[in-house]
C-alpha positions, -999 to +999 in steps of 0.1 A: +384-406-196+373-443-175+338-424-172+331-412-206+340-440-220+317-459-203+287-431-202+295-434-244+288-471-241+257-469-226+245-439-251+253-464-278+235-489-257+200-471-258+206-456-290+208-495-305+173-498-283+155-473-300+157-443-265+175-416-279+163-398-311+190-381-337+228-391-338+251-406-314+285-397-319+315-414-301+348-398-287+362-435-282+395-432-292+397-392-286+396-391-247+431-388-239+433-351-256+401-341-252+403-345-215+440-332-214+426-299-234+402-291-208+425-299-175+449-273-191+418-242-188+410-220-156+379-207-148+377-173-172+386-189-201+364-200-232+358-236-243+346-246-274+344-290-274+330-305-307+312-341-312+339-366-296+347-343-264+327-359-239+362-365-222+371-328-221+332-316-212+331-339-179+366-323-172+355-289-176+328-294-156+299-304-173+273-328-149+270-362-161+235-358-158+233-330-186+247-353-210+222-378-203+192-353-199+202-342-238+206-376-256+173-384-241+155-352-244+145-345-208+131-308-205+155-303-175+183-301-194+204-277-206+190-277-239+155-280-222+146-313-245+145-292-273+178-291-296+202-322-308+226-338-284+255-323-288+247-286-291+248-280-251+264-260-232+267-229-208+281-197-223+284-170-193+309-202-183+328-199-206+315-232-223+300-228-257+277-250-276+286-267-305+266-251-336+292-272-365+322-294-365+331-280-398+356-252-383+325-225-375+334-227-335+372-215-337+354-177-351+329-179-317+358-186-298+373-158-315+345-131-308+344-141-269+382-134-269+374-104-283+350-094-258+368-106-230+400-082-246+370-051-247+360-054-216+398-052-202+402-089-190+435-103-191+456-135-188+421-158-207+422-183-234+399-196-255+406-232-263+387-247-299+385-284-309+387-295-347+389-326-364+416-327-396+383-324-421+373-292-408+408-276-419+398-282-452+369-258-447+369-219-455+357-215-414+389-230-405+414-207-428+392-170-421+391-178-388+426-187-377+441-160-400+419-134-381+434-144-348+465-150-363+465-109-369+447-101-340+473-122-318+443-138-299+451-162-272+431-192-291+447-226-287+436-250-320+434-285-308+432-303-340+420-340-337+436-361-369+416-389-366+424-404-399+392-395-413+368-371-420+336-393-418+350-418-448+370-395-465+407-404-459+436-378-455+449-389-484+416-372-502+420-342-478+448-325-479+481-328-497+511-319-470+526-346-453+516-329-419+483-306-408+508-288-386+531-278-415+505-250-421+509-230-390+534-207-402+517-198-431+493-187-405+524-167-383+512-188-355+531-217-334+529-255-340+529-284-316+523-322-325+516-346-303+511-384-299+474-382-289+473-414-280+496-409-252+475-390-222+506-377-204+525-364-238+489-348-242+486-335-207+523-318-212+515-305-248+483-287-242+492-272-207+527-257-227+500-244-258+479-227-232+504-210-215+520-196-247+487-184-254+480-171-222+515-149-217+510-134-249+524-157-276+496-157-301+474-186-315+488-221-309+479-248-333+482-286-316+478-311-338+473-349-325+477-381-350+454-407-336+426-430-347+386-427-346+380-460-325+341-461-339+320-452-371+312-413-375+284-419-357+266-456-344+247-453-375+279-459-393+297-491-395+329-478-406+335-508-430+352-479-451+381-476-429+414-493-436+419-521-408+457-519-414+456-486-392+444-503-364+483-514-365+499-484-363+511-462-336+479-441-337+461-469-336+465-475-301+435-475-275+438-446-256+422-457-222+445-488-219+478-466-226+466-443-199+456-468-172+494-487-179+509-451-171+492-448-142+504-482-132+540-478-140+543-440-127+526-450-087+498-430-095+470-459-090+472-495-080+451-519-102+422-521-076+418-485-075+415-487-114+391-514-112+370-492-083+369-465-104+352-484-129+328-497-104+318-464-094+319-447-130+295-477-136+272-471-111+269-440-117+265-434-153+233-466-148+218-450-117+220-411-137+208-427-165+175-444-144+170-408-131+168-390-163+144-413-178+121-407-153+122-368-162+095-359-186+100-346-224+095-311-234+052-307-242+046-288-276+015-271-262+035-258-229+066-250-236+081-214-239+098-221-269+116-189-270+156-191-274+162-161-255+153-161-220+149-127-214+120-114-226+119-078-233+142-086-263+112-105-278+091-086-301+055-087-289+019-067-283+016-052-252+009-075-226+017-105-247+037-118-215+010-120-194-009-142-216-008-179-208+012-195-231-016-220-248-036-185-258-001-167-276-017-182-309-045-166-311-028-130-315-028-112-343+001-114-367 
């Protein structure tokens, strides 16, 4: 959580100094379930983080430098320098890339469940992340009723952040609770204060494992507060200031660093050394990766499959240098 939040700083840092091209979008606020949704997977099992899970990608295993190298477009990325910041990831791990925020992932999460049920595995789970505007979305209600009737082991971690850009719940959705819909679905419900991170730890690790021995899909859904605009481009002047008072409202990071006071599980001057080091290095990741060099337009192999017999082609188009590809017929 102590090093996203800080890595996020400095990503809004260069984005205010004109180095990163596209969006920035923030998880501040978000980092207690985000990183408690990821701690509760095993290697095997699908991942599918949206916008504000930077949290849960550095749990799952994602290199700090991968975050960095895609905000800033380094070629040695995982995106190669070549796609927006948030759509990264590492499928044959299990960790899919973002293609929407508007409920499309929870489907892909689906179909690798599927596969993994084809191909005989047992005992995975494919974890999804949602924000409450998305379950407003046709995505969201095809794709949970499919693995409601299938009985896939999906886990819904639905992020109720108060907002859906600046459209308030009030303007979103008319039940007095997002988790009131499960059992239309036929599918469990858990709520949680996901402000709190060891109510979130226990809550997602209970979700999974009904998922995993069989129990079907398991919707979580966590009231807390968007601590930032949409994105840095937005100032959020829309958002009622009033909520900043309420039990949601609450700052994650500082809830989490008193619990590990009060429970013996850190002193303060480990807490302040782990700030030190997540400092050091997010800034000495950061100098790295802007040394790497950008993607070059008249180089690059701009394929998105890697493997190229499925690429339609001449005969002996592969052996071709790439700057003389243009000049074959159509």
């Amino acid at each position: 959580m102590l090093l996203a939040r800080i890595a996020e700083d400095k990503l809004a840092s260069l984005y205010r100094a004109g180095k990163i091209h596209g969006g920035v979008f923030l998880g501040r606020g978000q980092e207690a379930l985000s990183v408690a949704g990821a701690l509760a997977l095993r290697e095997g099992d699908v991942y599918a983080p949206l916008i504000r899970d930077a949290a849960g990608r550095l749990a799952f295993g994602e290199p700090l430098v991968d975050l960095f190298r895609t905000y800033l477009g380094s070629r040695l990325g995982p995106m190669r320098g070549r796609d927006g910041n948030v759509h990264r990831g590492y499928p044959r791990r299990g960790y899919l890339p973002m293609i929407s925020h508007l409920g499309a992932m929870i489907s892909v999460v689906n179909g690798a469940l599927f596969a993994k049920r084809y191909r005989g595995e047992t005992g995975r789970v494919g974890l999804a992340c949602l924000g409450e505007g998305g379950t407003s979305t046709g995505a969201f209600h095809e794709a949970v009723n499919q693995a409601a009737v299938e009985r896939l082991p999906l886990v819904l971690v639905i992020a109720n952040n108060q907002y859906a850009y600046s459209t308030p719940t009030s303007r979103q959705f008319a039940c007095k609770d997002l988790a009131d819909r499960a059992p239309g679905y036929g599918i469990e419900a858990h709520r949680v204060d996901g402000t709190d991170l060891i109510a979130c730890l226990e809550c997602l690790q209970r979700a999974v494992a009904r998922a995993r021995e069989g129990g079907g899909p398991q919707m979580v859904v966590a009231q807390l507060l968007r601590l930032a605009g949409h994105g840095e481009h937005d100032d959020a002047t829309y958002m009622d200031p009033r909520l900043r008072e309420m039990p949601f409202g609450r700052d994650c990071l500082p809830v989490a660093e008193q619990q590990l006071l009060e429970r013996g599980f850190a002193t303060a001057a480990e807490l302040d050394a782990w700030r030190l080091e997540a400092q050091q290095q997010v800034e000495a990741t950061v100098a790295q990766v802007q040394q790497e060099p950008a993607p070059d337009p008249r180089l690059e192999d701009w394929r998105a499959l890697a493997t190229a017999h499925l690429v339609e082609a001449p005969h002996g188009w592969e052996s071709l240098p790439l700057h003389s590809r243009d000049a074959l017929p159509a």
